[in-house]
Kinemage of the C-alpha trace (Angstrom):
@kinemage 1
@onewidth
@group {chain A} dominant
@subgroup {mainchain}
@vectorlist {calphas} color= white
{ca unk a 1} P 180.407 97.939 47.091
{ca unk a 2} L 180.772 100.078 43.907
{ca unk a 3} L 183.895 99.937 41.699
{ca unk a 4} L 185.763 102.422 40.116
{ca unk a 5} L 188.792 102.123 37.361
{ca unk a 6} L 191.410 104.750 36.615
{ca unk a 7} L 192.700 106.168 34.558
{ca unk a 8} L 190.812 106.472 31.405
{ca unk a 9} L 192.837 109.412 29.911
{ca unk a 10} L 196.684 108.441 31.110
{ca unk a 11} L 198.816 106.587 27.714
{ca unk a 12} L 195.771 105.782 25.901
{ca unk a 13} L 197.423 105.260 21.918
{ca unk a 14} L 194.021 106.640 20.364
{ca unk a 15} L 190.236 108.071 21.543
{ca unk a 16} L 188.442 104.833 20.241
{ca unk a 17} L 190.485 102.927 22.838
{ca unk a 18} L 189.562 105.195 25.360
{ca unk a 19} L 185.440 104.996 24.505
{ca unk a 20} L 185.930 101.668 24.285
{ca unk a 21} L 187.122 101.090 27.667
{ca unk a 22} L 184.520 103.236 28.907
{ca unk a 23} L 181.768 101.189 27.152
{ca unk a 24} L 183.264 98.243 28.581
{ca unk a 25} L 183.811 99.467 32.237
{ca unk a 26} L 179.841 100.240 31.869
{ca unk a 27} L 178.783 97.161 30.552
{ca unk a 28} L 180.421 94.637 33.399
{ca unk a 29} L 179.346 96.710 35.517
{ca unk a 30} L 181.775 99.572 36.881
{ca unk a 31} L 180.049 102.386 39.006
{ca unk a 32} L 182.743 105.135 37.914
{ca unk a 33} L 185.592 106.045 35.718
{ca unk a 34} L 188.286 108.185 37.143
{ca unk a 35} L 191.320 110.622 35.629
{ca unk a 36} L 194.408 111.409 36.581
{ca unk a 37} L 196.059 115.153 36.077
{ca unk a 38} L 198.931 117.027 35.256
{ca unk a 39} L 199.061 119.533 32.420
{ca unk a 40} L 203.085 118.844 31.800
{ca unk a 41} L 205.365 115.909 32.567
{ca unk a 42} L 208.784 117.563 33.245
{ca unk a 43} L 211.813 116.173 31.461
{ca unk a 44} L 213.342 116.340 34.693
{ca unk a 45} L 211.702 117.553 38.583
{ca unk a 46} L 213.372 118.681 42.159
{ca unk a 47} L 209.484 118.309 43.449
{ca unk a 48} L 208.949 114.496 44.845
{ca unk a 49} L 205.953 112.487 43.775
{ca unk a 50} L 204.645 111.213 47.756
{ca unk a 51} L 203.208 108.295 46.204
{ca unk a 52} L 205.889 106.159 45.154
{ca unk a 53} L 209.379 105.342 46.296
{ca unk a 54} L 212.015 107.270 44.406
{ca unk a 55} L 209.789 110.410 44.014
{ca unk a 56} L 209.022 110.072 40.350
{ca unk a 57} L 205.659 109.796 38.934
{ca unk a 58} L 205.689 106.500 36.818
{ca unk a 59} L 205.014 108.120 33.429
{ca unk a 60} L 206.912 109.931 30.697
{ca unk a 61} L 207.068 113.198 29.317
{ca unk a 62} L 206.013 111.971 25.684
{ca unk a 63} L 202.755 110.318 27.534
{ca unk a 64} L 199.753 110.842 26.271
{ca unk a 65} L 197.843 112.979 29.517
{ca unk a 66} L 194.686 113.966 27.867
{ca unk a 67} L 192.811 116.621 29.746
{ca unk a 68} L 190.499 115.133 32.263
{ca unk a 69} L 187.359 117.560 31.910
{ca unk a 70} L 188.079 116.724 28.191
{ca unk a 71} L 188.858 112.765 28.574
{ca unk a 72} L 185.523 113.008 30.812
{ca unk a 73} L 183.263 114.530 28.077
{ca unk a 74} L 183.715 112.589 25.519
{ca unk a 75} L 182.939 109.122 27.723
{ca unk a 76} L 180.116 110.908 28.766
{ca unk a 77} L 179.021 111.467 25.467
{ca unk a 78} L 179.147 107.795 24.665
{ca unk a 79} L 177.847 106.437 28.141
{ca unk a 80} L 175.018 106.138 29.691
{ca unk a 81} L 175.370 105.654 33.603
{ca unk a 82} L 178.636 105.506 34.098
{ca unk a 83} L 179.891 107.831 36.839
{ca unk a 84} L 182.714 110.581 36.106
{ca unk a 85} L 185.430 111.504 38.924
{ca unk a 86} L 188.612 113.905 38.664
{ca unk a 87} L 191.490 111.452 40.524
{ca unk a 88} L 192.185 114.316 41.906
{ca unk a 89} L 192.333 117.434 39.393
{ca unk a 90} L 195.042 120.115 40.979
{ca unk a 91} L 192.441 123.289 41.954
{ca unk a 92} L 195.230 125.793 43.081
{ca unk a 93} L 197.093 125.962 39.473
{ca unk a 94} L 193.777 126.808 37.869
{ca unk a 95} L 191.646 129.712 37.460
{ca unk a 96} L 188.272 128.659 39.742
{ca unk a 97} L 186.057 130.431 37.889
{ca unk a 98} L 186.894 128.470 34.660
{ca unk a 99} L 186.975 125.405 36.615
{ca unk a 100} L 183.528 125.915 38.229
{ca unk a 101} L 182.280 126.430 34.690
{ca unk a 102} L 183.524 123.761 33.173
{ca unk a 103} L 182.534 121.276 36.114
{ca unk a 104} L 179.186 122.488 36.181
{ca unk a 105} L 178.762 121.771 32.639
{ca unk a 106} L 179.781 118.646 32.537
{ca unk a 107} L 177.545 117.900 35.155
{ca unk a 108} L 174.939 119.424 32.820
{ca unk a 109} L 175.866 117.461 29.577
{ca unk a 110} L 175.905 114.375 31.518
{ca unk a 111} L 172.706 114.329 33.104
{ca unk a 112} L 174.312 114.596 36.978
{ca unk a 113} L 176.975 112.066 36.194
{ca unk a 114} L 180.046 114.219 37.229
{ca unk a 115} L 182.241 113.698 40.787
{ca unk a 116} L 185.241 116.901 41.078
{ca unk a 117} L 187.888 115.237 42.936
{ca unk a 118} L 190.303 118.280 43.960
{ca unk a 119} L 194.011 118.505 45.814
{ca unk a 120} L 196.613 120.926 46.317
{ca unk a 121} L 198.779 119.310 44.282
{ca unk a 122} L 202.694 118.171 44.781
{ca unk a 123} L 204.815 119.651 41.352
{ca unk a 124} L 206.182 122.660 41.994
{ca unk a 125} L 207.442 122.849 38.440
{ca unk a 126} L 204.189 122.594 37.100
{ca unk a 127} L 203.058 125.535 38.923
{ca unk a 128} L 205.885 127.655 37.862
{ca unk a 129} L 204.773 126.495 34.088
{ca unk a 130} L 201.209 127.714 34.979
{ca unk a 131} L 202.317 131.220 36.196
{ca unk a 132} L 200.701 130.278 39.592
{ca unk a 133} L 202.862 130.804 43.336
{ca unk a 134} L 203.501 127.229 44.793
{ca unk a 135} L 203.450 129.358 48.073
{ca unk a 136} L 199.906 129.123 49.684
{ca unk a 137} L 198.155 126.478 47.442
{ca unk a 138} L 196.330 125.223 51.132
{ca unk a 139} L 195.274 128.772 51.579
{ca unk a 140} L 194.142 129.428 48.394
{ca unk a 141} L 192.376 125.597 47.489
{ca unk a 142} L 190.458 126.903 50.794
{ca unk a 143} L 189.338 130.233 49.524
{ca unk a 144} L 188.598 127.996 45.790
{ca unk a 145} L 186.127 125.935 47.291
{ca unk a 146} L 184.468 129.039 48.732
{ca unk a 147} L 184.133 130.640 46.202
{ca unk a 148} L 183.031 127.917 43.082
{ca unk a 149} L 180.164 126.816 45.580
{ca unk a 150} L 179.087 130.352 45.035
{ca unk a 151} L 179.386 129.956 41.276
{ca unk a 152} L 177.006 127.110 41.682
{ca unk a 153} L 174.538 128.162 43.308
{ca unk a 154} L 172.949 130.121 40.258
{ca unk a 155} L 173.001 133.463 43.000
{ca unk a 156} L 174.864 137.122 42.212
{ca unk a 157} L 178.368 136.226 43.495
{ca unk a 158} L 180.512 138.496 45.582
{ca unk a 159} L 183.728 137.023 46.787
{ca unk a 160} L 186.558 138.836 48.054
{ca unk a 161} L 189.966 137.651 49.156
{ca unk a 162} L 193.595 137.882 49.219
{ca unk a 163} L 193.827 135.946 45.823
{ca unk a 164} L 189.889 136.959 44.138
{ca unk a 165} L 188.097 139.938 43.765
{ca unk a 166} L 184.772 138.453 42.257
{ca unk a 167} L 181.629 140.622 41.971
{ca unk a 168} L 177.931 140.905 40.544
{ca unk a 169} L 177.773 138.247 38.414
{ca unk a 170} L 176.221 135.341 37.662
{ca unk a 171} L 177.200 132.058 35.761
{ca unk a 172} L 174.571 129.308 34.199
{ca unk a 173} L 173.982 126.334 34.109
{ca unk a 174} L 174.444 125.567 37.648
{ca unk a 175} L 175.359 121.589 38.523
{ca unk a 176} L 172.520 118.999 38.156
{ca unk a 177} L 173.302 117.796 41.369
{ca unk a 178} L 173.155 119.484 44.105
{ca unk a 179} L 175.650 119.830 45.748
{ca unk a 180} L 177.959 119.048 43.302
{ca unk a 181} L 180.151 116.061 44.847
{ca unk a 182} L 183.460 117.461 46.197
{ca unk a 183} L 185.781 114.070 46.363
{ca unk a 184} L 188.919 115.450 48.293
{ca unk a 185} L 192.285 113.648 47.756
{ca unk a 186} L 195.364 113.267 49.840
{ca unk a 187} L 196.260 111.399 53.176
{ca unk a 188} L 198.328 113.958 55.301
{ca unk a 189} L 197.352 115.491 58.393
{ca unk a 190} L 196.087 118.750 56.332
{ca unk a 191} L 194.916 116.779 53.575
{ca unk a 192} L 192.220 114.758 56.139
{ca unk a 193} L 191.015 118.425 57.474
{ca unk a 194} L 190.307 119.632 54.139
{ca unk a 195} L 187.890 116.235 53.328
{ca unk a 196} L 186.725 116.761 56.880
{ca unk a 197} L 185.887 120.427 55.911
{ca unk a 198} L 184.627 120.594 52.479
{ca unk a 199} L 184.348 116.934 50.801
{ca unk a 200} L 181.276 115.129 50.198
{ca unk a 201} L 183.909 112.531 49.444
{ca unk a 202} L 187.410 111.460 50.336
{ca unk a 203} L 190.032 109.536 47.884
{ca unk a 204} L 192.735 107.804 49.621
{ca unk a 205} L 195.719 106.987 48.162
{ca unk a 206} L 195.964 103.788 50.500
{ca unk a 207} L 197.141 101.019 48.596
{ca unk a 208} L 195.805 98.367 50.987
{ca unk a 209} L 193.302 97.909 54.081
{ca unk a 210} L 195.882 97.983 56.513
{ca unk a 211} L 197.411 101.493 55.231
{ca unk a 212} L 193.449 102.602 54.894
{ca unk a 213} L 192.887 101.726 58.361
{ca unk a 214} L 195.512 103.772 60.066
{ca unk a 215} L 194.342 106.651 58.173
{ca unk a 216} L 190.657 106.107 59.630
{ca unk a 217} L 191.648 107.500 62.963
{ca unk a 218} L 192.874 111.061 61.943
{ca unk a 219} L 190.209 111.428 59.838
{ca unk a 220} L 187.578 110.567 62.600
{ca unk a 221} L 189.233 113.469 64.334
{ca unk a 222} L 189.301 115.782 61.700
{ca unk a 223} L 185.298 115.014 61.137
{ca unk a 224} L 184.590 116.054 64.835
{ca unk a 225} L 187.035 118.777 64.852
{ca unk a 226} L 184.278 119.561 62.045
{ca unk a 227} L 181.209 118.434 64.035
{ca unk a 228} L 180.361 115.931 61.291
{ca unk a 229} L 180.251 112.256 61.545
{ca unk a 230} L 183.009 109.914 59.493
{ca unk a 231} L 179.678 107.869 57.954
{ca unk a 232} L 178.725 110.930 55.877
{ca unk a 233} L 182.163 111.084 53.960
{ca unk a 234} L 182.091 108.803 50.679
{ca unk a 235} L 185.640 106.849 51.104
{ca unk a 236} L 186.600 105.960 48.245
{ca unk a 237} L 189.810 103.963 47.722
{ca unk a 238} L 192.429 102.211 45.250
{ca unk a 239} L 192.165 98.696 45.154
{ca unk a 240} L 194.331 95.727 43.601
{ca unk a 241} L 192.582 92.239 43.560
{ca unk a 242} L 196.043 90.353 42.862
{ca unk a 243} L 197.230 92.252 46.391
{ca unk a 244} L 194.222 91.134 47.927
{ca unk a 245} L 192.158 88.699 47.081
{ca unk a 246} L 188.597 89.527 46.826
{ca unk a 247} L 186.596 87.210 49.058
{ca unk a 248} L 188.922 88.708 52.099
{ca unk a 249} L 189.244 92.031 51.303
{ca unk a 250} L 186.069 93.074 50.331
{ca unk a 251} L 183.980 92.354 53.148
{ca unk a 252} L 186.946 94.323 55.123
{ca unk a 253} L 186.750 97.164 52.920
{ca unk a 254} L 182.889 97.133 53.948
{ca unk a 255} L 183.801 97.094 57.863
{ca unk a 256} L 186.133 100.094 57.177
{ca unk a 257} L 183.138 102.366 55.594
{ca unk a 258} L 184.579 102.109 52.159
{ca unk a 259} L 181.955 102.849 49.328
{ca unk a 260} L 184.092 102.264 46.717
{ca unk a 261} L 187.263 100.432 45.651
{ca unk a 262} L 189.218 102.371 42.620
{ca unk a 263} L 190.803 99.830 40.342
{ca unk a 264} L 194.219 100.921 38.933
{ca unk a 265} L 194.440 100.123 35.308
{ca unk a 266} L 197.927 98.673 34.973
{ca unk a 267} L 196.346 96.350 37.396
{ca unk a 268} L 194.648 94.451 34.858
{ca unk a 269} L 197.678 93.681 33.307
{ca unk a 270} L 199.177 94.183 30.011
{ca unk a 271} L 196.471 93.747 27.813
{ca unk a 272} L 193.920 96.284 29.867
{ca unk a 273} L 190.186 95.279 27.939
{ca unk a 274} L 191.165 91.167 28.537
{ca unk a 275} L 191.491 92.507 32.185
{ca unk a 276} L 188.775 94.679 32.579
{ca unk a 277} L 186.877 91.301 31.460
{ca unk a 278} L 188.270 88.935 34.001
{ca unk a 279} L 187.540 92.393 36.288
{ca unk a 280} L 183.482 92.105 35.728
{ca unk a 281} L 183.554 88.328 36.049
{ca unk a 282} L 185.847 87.512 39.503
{ca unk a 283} L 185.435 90.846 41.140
{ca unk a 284} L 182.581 92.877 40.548
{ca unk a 285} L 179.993 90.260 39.807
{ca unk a 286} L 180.339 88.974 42.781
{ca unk a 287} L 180.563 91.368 45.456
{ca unk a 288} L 177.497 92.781 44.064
């Protein structure tokens, strides 16, 4: 089983602290490091957050919400195999030419170190903010994906759609690895197509087996509606150890095809590194 932590670049006071966690994530152990996105925190939203009970993500506007490509760069400057993943980076805000760039070069700069985690995102008022439609963000996170794996492939690209009109060019360095992993997030209906479709990867937002499990069955349908196999999706999940306690839940994780169990960080408690610590020692150390 590999482990994951996240986030790296959500309320961190100062970049030493965030290295440092990195450093330490690597050192007891820790496959990958994950990120978190938004570009703004609204004083106030009408769009509810699906992943907690009142709707309201469980930060605040003066945050610190350092860029993820950013966040992800600078640990992978001062790492050495510790794995980088988007937890889940919003791709129909952006421009996806500027996104392909900058996630093929941080593959590049990392040595093949770099997982894009991608959804279609939830706050409308951070679209509106962007100057991007909310309208059609499945349709054009679709036509995205499309068109970036074009971008990688090092090959003239010619794309043209209702919301790109991309042609002769060419953009270098392409991704170390290849392909470049596509980690899909989200757990509705749509969301389970979309890994089924396009992800090397999926990231539930199950916070438990059981939830985990009854996701397992729409997504087997999905894969066949695809004509691919469940196996050759990389599950990847979040994971509390004070929920569930290691020795059971791991080996159920396993049964499930999990490949990876994403630790949240307020899960090690209130002072994070002391945690991360006691992390290595009575979690990760021994499942390995």
């Amino acid at each position: 089983m590999k482990f994951g932590l996240i986030p790296c670049n959500v309320g961190v006071p100062h970049v030493d602290a965030m290295i440092s966690m990195a450093q330490t994530a690597e050192e007891i152990g820790l496959e990958s490091l994950w990120t978190f996105e938004h570009a703004i925190v609204p004083v106030d939203y009408a769009s509810r957050y699906p992943y907690s009970g009142d709707g309201k993500m469980p930060v605040q506007p003066e945050t610190n919400f350092i860029d993820p490509l950013i966040a992800l760069t600078a640990v992978a400057a001062h790492t050495q195999t510790l794995r980088l993943g988007t937890g889940v980076n919003i791709l129909p805000q952006v421009n996806p030419l500027m996104l392909a760039k900058q996630a093929a070069s941080l593959d590049f700069v990392s040595k093949g170190r770099f997982m894009l985690g991608i959804g279609i995102g939830w706050l409308e008022e951070e679209f509106r903010a962007l100057g991007v439609p909310f309208e059609r963000r499945g349709a054009r996170f679709a036509d995205y994906v499309e068109a970036m794996r074009k971008v990688w492939s090092g090959e003239v690209v010619e794309h043209e759609s209702a919301f790109l009109h991309w042609t002769n060019f060419k953009s270098h360095p392409v991704p170390v690895q290849d392909p470049l992993p596509l980690v899909i997030g989200g757990s509705s209906k749509r969301a389970l197509q979309r890994v089924a479709r396009y992800g090397q990867g999926w990231y539930a937002p199950a916070v438990s087996a059981d939830q985990l499990a009854g996701l397992l069955v729409p997504l087997d349908e999905a894969c066949a509606a695809e004509g691919r196999d469940r196996s050759t999706v990389e599950i990847s999940t979040m994971y509390v150890p004070l929920m569930e306690p290691p020795a059971e839940a791991i080996p159920r994780y396993r049964d499930l095809g999990v490949s990876r169990l994403i630790v949240p960080l307020q899960a090690l408690g209130e002072k994070p590194m002391e945690g991360l610590a006691r992390l290595g020692d009575e979690v990760v150390s021994r499942a390995s």
